[in-house]
N, CA, C and O atoms as a GROMACS GRO file, in nm:
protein
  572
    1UNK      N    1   2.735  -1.504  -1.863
    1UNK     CA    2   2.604  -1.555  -1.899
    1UNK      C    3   2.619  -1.664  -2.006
    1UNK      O    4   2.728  -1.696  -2.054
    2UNK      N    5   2.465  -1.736  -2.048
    2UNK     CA    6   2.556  -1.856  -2.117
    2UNK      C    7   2.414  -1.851  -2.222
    2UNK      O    8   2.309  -1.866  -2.160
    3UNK      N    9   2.403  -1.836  -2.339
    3UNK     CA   10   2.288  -1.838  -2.395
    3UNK      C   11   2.188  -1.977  -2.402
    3UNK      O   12   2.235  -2.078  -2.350
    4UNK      N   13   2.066  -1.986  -2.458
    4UNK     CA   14   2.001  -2.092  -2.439
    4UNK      C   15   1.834  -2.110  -2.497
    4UNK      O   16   1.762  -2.019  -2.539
    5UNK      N   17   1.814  -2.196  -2.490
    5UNK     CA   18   1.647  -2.193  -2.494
    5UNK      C   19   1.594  -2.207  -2.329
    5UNK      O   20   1.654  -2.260  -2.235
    6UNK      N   21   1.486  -2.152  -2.330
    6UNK     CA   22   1.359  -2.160  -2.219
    6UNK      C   23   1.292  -2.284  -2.260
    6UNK      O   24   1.253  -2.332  -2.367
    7UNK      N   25   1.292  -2.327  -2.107
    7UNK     CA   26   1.188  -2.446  -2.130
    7UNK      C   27   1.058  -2.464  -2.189
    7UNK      O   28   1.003  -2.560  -2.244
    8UNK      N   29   1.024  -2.340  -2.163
    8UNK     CA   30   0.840  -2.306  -2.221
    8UNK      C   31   0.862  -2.285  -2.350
    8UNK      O   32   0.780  -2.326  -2.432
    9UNK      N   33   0.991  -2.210  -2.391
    9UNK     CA   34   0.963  -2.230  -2.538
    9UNK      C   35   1.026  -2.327  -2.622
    9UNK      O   36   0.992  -2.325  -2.740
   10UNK      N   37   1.104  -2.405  -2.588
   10UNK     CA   38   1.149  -2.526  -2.673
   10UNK      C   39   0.968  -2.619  -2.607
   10UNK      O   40   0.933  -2.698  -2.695
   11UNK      N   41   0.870  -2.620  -2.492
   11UNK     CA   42   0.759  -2.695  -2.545
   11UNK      C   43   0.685  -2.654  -2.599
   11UNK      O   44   0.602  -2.722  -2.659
   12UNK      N   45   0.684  -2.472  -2.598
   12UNK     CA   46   0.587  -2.392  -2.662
   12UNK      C   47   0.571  -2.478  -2.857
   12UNK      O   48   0.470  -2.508  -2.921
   13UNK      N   49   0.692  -2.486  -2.884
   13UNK     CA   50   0.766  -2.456  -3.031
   13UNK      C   51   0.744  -2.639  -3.069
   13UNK      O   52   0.690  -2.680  -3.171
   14UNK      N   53   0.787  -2.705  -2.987
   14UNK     CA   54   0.742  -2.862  -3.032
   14UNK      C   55   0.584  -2.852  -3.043
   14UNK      O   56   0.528  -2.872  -3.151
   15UNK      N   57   0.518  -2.820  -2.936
   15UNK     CA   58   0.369  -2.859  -2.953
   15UNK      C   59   0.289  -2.787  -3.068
   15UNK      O   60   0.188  -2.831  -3.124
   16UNK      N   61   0.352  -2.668  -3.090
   16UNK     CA   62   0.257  -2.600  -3.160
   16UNK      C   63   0.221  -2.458  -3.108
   16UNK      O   64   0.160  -2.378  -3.178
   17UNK      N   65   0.248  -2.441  -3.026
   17UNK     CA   66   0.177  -2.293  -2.932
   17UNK      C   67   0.232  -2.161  -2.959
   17UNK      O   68   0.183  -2.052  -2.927
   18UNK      N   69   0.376  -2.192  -3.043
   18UNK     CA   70   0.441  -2.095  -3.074
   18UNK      C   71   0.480  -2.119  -3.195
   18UNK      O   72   0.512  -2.233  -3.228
   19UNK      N   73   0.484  -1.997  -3.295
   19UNK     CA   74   0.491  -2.017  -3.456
   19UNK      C   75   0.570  -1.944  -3.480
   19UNK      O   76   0.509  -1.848  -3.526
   20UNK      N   77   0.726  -1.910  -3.481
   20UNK     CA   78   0.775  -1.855  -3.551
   20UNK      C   79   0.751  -1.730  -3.668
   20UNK      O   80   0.796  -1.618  -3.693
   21UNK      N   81   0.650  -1.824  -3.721
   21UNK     CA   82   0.605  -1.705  -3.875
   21UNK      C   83   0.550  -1.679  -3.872
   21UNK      O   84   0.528  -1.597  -3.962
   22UNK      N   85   0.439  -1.704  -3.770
   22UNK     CA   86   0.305  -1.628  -3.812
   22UNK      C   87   0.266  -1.513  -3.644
   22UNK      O   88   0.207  -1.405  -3.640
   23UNK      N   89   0.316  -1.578  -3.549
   23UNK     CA   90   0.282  -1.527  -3.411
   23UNK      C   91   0.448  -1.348  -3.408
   23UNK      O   92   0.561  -1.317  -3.444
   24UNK      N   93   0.334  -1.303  -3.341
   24UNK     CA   94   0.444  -1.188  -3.299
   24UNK      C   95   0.552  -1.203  -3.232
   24UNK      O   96   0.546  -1.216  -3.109
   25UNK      N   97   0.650  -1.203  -3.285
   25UNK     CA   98   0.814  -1.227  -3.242
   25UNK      C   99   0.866  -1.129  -3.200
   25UNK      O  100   0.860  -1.051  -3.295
   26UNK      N  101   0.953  -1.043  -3.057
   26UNK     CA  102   0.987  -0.968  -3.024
   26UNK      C  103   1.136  -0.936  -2.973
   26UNK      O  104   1.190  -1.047  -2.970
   27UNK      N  105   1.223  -0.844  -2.935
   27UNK     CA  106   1.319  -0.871  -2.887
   27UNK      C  107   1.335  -0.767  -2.748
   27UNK      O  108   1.272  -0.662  -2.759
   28UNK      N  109   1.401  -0.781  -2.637
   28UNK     CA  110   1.368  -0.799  -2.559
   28UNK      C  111   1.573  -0.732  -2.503
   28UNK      O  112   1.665  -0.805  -2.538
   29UNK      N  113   1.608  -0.587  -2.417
   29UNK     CA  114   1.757  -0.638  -2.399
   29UNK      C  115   1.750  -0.600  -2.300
   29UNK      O  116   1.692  -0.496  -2.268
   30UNK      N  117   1.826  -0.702  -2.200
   30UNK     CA  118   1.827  -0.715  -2.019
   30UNK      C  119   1.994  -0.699  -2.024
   30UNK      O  120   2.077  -0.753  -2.098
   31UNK      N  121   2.012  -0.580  -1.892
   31UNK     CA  122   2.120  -0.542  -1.849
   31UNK      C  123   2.225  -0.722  -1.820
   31UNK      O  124   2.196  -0.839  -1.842
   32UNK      N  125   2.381  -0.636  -1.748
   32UNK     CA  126   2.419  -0.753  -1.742
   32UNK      C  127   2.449  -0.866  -1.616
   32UNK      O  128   2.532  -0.949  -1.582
   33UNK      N  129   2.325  -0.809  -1.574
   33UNK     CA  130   2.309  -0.865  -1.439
   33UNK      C  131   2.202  -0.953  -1.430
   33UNK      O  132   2.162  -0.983  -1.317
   34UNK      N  133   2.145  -1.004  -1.532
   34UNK     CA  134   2.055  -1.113  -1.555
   34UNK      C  135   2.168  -1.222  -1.542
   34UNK      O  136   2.289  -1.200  -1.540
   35UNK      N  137   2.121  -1.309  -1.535
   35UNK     CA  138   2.160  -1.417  -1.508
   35UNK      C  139   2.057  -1.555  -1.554
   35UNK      O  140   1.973  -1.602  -1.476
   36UNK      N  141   2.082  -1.611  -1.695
   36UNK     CA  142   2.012  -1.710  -1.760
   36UNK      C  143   1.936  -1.781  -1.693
   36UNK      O  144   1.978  -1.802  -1.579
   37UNK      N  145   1.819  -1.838  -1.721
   37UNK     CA  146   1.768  -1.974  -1.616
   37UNK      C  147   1.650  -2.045  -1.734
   37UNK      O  148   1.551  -1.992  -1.785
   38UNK      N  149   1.696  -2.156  -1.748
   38UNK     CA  150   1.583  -2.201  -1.862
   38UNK      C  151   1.455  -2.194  -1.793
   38UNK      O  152   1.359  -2.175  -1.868
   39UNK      N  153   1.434  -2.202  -1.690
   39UNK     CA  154   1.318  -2.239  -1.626
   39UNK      C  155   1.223  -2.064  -1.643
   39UNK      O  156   1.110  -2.067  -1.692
   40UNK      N  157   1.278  -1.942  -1.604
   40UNK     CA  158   1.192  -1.823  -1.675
   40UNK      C  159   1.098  -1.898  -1.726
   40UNK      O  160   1.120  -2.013  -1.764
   41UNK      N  161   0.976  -1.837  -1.733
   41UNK     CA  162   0.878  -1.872  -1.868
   41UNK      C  163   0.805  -1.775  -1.921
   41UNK      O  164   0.730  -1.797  -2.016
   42UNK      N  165   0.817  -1.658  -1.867
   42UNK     CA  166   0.740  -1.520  -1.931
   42UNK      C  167   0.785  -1.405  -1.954
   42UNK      O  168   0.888  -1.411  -1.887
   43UNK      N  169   0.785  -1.294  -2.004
   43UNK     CA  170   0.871  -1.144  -2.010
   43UNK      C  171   0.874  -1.126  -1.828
   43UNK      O  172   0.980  -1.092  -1.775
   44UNK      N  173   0.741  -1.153  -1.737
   44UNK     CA  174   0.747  -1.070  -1.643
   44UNK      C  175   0.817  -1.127  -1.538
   44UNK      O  176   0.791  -1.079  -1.427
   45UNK      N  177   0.929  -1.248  -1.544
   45UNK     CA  178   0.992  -1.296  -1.480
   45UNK      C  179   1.095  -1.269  -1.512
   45UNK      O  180   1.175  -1.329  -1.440
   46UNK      N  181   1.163  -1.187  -1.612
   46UNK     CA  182   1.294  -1.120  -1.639
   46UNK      C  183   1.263  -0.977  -1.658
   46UNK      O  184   1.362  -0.905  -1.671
   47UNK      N  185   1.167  -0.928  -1.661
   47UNK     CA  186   1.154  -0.770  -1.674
   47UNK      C  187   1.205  -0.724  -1.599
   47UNK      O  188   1.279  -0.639  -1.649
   48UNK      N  189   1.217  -0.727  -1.453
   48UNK     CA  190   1.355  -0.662  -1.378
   48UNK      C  191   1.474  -0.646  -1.436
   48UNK      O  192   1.548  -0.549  -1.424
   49UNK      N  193   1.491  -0.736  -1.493
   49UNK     CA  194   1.674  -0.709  -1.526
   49UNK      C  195   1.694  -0.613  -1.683
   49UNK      O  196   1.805  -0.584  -1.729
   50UNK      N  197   1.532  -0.569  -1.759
   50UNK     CA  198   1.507  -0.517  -1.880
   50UNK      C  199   1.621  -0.344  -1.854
   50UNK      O  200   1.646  -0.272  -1.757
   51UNK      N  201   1.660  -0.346  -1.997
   51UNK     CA  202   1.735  -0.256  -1.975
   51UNK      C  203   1.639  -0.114  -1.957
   51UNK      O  204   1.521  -0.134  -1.989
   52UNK      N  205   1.663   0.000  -1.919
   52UNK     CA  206   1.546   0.138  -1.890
   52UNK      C  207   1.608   0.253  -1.937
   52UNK      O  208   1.552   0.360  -1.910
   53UNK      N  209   1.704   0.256  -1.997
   53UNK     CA  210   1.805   0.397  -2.035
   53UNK      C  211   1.648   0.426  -2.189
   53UNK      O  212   1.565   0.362  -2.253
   54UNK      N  213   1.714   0.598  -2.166
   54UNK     CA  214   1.610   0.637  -2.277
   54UNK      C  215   1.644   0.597  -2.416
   54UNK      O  216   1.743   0.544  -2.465
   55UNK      N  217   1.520   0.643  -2.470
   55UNK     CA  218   1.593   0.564  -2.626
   55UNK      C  219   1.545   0.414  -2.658
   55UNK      O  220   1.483   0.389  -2.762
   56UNK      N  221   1.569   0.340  -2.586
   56UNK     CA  222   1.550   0.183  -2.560
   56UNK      C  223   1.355   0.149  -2.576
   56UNK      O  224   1.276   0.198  -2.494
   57UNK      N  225   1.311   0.063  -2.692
   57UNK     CA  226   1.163  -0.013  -2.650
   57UNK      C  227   1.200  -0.149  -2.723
   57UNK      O  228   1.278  -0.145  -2.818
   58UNK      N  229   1.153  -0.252  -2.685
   58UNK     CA  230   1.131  -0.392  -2.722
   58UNK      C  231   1.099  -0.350  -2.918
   58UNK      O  232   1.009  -0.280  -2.964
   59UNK      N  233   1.223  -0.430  -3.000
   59UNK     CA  234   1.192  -0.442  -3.147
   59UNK      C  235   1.049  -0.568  -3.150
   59UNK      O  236   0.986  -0.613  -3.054
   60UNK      N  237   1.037  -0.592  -3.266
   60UNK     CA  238   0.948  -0.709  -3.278
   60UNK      C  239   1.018  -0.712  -3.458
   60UNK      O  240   1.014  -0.630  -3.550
   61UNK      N  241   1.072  -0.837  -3.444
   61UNK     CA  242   1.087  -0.901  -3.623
   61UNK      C  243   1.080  -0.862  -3.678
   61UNK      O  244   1.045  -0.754  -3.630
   62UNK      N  245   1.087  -0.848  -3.812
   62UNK     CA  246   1.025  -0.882  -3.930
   62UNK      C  247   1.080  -0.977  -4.065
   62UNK      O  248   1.200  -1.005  -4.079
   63UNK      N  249   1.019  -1.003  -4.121
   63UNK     CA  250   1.034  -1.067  -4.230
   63UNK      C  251   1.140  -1.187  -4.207
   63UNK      O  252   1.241  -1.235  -4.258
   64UNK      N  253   1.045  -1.206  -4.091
   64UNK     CA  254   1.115  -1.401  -4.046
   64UNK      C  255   1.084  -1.527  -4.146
   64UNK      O  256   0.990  -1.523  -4.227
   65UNK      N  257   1.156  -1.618  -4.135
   65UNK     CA  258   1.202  -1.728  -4.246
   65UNK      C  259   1.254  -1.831  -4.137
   65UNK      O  260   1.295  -1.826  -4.021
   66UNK      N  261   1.230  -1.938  -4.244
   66UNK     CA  262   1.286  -2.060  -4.126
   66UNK      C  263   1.307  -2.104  -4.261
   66UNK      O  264   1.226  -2.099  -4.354
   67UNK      N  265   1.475  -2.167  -4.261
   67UNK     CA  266   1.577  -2.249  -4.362
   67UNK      C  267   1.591  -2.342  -4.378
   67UNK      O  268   1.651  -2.374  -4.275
   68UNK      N  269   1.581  -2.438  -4.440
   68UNK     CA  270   1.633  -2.609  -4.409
   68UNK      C  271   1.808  -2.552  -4.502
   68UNK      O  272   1.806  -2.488  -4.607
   69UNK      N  273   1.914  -2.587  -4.444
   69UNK     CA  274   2.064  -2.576  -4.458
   69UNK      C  275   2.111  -2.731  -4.460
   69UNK      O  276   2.155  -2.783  -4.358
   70UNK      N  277   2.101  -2.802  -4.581
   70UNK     CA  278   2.136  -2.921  -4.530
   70UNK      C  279   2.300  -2.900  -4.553
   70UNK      O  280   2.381  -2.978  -4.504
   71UNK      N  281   2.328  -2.815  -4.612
   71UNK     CA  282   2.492  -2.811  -4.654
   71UNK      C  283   2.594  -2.817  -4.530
   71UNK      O  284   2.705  -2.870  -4.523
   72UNK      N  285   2.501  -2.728  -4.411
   72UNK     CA  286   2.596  -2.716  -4.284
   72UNK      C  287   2.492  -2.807  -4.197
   72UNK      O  288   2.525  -2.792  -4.079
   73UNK      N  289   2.383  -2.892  -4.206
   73UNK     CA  290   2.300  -3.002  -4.134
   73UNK      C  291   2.200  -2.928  -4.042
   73UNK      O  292   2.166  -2.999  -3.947
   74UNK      N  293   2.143  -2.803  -4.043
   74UNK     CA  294   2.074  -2.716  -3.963
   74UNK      C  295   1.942  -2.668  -4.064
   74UNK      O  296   1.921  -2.672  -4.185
   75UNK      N  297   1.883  -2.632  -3.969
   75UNK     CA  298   1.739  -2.551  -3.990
   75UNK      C  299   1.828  -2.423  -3.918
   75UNK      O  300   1.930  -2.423  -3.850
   76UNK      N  301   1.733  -2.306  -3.970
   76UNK     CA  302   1.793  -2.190  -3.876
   76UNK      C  303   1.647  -2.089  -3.906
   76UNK      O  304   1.565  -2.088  -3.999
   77UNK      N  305   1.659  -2.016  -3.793
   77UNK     CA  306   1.565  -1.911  -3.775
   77UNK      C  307   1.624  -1.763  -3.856
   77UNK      O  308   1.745  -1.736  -3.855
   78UNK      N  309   1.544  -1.691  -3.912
   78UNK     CA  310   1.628  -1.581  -3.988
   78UNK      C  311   1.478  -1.465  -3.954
   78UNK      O  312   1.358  -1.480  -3.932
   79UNK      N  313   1.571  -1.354  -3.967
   79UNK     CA  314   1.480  -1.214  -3.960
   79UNK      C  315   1.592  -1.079  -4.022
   79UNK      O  316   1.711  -1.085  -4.053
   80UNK      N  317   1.499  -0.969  -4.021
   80UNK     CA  318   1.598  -0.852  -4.033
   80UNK      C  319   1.685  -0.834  -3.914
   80UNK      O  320   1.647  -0.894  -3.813
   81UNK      N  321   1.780  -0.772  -3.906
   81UNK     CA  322   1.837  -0.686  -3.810
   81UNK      C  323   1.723  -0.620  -3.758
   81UNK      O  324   1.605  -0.624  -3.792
   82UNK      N  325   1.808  -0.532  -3.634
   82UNK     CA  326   1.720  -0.481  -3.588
   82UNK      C  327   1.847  -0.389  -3.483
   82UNK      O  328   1.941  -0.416  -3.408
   83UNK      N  329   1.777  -0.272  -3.535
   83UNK     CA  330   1.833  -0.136  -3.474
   83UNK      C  331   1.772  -0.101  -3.355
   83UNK      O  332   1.662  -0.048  -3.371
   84UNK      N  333   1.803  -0.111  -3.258
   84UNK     CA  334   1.787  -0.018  -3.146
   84UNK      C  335   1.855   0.118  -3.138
   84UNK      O  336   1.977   0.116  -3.123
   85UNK      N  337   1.775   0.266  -3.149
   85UNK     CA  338   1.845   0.338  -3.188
   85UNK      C  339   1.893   0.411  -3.051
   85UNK      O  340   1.889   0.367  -2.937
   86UNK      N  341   1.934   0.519  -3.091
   86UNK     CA  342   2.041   0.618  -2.934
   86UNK      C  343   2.032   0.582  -2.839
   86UNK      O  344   1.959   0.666  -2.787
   87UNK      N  345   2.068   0.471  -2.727
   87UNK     CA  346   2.046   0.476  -2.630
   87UNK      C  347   2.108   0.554  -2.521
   87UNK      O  348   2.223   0.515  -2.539
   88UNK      N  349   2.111   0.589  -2.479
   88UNK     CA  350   2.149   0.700  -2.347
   88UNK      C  351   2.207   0.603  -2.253
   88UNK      O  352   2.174   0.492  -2.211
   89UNK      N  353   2.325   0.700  -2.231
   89UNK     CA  354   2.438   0.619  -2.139
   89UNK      C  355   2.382   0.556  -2.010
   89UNK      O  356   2.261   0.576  -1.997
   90UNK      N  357   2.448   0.477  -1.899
   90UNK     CA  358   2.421   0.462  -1.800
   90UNK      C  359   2.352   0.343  -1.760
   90UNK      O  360   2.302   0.337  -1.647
   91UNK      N  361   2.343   0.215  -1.870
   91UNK     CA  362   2.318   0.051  -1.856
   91UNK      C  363   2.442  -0.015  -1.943
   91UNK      O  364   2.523   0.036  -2.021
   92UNK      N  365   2.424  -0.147  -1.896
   92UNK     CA  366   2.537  -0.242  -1.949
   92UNK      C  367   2.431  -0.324  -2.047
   92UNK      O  368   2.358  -0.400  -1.984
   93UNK      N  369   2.416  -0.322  -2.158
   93UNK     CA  370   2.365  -0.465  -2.195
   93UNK      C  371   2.420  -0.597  -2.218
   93UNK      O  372   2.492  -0.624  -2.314
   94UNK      N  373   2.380  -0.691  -2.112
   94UNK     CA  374   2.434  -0.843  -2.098
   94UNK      C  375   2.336  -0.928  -2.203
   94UNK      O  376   2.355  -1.048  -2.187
   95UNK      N  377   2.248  -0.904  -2.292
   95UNK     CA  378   2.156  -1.013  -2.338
   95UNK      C  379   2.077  -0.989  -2.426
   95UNK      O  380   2.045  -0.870  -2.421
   96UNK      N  381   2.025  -1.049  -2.515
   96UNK     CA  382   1.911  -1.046  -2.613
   96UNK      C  383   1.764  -1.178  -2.558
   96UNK      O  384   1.796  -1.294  -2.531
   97UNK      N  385   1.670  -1.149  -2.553
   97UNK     CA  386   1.556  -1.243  -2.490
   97UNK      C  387   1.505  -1.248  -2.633
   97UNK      O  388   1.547  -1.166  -2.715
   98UNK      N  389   1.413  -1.345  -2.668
   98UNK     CA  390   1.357  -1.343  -2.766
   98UNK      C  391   1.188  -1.405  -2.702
   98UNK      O  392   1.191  -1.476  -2.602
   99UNK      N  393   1.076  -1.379  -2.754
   99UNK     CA  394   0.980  -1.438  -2.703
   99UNK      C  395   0.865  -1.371  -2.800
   99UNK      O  396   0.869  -1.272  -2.874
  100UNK      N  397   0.763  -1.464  -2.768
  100UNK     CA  398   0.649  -1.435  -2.833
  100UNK      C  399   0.537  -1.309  -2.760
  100UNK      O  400   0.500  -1.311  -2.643
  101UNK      N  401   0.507  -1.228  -2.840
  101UNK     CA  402   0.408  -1.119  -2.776
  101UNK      C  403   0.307  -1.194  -2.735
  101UNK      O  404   0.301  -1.308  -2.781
  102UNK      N  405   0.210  -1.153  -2.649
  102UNK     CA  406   0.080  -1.227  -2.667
  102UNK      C  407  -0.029  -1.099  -2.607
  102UNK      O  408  -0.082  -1.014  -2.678
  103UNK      N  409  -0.044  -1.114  -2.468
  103UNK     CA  410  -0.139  -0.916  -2.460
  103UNK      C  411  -0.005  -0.922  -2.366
  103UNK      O  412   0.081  -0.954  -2.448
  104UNK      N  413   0.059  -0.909  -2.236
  104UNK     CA  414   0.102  -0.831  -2.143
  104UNK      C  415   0.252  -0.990  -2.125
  104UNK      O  416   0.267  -1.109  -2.150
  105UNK      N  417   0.330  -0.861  -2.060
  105UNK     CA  418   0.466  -0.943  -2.000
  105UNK      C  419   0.426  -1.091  -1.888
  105UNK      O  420   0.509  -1.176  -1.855
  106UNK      N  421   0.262  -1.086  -1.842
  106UNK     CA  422   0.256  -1.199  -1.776
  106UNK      C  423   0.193  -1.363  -1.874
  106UNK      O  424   0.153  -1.475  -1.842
  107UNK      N  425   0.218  -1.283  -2.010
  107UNK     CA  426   0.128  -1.382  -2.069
  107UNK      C  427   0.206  -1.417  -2.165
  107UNK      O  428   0.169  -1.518  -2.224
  108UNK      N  429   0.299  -1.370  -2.201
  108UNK     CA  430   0.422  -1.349  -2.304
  108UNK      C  431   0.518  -1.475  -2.321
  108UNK      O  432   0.591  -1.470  -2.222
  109UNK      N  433   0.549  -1.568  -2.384
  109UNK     CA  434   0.591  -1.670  -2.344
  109UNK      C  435   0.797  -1.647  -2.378
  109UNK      O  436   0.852  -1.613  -2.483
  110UNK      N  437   0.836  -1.668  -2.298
  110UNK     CA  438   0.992  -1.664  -2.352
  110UNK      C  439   1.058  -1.801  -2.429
  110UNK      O  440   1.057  -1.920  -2.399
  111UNK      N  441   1.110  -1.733  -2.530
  111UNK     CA  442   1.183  -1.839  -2.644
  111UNK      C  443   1.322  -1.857  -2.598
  111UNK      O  444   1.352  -1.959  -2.537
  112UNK      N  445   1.404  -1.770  -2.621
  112UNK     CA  446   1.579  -1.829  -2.644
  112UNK      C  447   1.645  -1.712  -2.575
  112UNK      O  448   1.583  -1.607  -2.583
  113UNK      N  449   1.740  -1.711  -2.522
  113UNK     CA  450   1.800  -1.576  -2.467
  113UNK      C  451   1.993  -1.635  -2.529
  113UNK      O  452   2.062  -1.737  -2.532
  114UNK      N  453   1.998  -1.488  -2.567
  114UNK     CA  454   2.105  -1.480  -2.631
  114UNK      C  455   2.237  -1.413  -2.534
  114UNK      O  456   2.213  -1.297  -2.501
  115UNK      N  457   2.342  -1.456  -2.494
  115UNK     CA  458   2.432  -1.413  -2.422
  115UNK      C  459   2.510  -1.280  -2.537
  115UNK      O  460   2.526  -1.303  -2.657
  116UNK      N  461   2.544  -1.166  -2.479
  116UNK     CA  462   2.608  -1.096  -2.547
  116UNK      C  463   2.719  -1.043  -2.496
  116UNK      O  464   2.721  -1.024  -2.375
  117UNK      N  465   2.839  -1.007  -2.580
  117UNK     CA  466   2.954  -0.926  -2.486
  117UNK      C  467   2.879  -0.797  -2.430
  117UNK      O  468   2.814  -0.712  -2.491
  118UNK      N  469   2.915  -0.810  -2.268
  118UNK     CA  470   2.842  -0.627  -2.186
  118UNK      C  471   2.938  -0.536  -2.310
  118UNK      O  472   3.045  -0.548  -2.369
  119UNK      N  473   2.815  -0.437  -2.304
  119UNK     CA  474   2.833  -0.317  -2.409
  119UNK      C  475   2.757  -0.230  -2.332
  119UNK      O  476   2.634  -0.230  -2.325
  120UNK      N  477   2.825  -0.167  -2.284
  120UNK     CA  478   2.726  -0.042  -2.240
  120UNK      C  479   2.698   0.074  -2.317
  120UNK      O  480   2.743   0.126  -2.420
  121UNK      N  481   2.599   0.101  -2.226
  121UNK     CA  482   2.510   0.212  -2.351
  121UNK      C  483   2.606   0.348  -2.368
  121UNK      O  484   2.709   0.354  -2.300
  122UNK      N  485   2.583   0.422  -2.431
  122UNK     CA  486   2.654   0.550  -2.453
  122UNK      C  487   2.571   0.651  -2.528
  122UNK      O  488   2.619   0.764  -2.540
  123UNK      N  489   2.473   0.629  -2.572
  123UNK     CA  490   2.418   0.756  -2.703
  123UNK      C  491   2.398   0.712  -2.834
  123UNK      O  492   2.316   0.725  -2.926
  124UNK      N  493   2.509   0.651  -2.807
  124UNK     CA  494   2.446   0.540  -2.943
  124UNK      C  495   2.368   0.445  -3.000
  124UNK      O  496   2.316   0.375  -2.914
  125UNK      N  497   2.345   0.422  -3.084
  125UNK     CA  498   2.248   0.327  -3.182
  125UNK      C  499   2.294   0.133  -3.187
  125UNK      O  500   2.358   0.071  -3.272
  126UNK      N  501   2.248   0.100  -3.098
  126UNK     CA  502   2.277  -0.101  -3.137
  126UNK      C  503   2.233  -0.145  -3.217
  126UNK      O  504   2.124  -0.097  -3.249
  127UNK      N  505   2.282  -0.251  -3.293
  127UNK     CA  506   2.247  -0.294  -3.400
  127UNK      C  507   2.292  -0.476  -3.357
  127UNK      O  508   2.396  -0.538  -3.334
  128UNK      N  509   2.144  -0.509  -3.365
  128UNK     CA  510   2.161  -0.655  -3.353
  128UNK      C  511   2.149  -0.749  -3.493
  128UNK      O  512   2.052  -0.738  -3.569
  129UNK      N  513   2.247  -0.832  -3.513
  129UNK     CA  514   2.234  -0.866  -3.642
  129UNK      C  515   2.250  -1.081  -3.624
  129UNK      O  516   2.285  -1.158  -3.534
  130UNK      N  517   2.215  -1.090  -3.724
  130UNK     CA  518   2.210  -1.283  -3.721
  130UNK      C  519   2.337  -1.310  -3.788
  130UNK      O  520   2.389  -1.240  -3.875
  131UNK      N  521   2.380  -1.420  -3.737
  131UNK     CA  522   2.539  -1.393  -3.756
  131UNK      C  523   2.518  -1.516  -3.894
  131UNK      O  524   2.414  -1.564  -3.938
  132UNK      N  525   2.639  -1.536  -3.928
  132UNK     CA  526   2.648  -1.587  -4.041
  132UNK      C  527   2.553  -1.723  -4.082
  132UNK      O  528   2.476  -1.751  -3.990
  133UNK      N  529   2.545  -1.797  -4.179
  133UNK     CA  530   2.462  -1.896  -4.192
  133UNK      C  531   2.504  -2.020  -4.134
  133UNK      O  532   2.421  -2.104  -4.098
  134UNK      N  533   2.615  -2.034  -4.124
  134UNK     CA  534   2.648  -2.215  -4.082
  134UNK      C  535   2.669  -2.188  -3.930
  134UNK      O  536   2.671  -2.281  -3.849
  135UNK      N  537   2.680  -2.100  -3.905
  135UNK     CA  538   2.645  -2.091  -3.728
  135UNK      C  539   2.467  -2.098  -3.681
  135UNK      O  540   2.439  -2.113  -3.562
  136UNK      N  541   2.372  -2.088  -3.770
  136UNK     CA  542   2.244  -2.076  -3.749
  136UNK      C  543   2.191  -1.964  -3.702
  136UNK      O  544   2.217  -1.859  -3.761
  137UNK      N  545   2.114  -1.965  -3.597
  137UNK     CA  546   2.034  -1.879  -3.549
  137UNK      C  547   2.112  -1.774  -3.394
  137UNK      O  548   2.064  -1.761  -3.281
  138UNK      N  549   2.218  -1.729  -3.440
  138UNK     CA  550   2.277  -1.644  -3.321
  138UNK      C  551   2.317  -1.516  -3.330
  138UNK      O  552   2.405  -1.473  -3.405
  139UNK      N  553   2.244  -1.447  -3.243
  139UNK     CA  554   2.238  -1.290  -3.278
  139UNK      C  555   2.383  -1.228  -3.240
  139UNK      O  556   2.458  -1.306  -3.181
  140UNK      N  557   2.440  -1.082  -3.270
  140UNK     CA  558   2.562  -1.015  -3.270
  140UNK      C  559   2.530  -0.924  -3.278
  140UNK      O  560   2.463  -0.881  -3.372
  141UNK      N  561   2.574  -0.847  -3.155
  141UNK     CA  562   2.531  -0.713  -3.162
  141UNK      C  563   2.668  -0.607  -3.169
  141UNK      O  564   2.770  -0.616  -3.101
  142UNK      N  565   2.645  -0.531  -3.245
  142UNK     CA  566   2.789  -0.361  -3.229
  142UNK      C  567   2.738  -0.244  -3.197
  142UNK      O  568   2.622  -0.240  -3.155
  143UNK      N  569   2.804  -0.141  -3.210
  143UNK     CA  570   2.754  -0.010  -3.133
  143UNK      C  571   2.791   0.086  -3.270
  143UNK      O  572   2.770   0.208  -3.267
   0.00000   0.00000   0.00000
């Protein structure tokens, strides 16, 4: 898989339609049989590939920030981690989606999808974290 922005949301995010800080930010983890496509534009055009083991619901942000970094020449997106706790064996996770809530998966606009090493589930607790600062805005997940 190859990570990326969605088309809808790199125009969502120029025009205005999507706010980072103020609109509901969510996260989103699809097995590893998704397969990227900028063109997606909603949750309900990748919800098939959403992972379903128990344990597992969509995080949503918090305490998001947007950086000006002129030291490394970037803006970057920042939030907490975010724990997904026990998941129950029996999925691969290939991905992190990121997108804006709005009411339902057909209205939901998709932002950036994050490629991840497959990790399959086991019982355990994921922990997605923002990786260092001069890399910007790229999530890392461990078990």
């Amino acid at each position: 898989m190859a990570s990326g922005a969605f088309n809808k949301g790199k125009f969502l995010l120029a025009s205005g339609g999507v706010s980072l800080l103020t609109h509901t930010i969510r996260v989103m983890l699809v097995d590893s049989s998704y397969t990227f496509d900028p063109d997606d534009q909603f949750v309900d055009d990748i919800a098939a590939d959403e992972i379903g083991v128990s344990g597992y619901s969509r995080q949503t942000l918090a305490n998001k920030d947007i950086v000006q970094d002129d030291l490394n020449d970037l803006a970057r997106f920042e939030a907490d981690d975010i724990s997904f706790g026990a998941l129950a064996a029996g999925e691969t996770i290939g991905g992190a989606a990121i997108f804006r809530q709005v009411n339902d998966d057909t209205d939901s606009p998709l932002i950036a999808f994050y490629d991840l090493t497959d990790l399959p589930t086991d019982g355990g607790s994921v922990l997605l974290t923002w990786a260092n600062a001069s890399q910007g805005s790229v999530l890392k997940f461990t078990s």
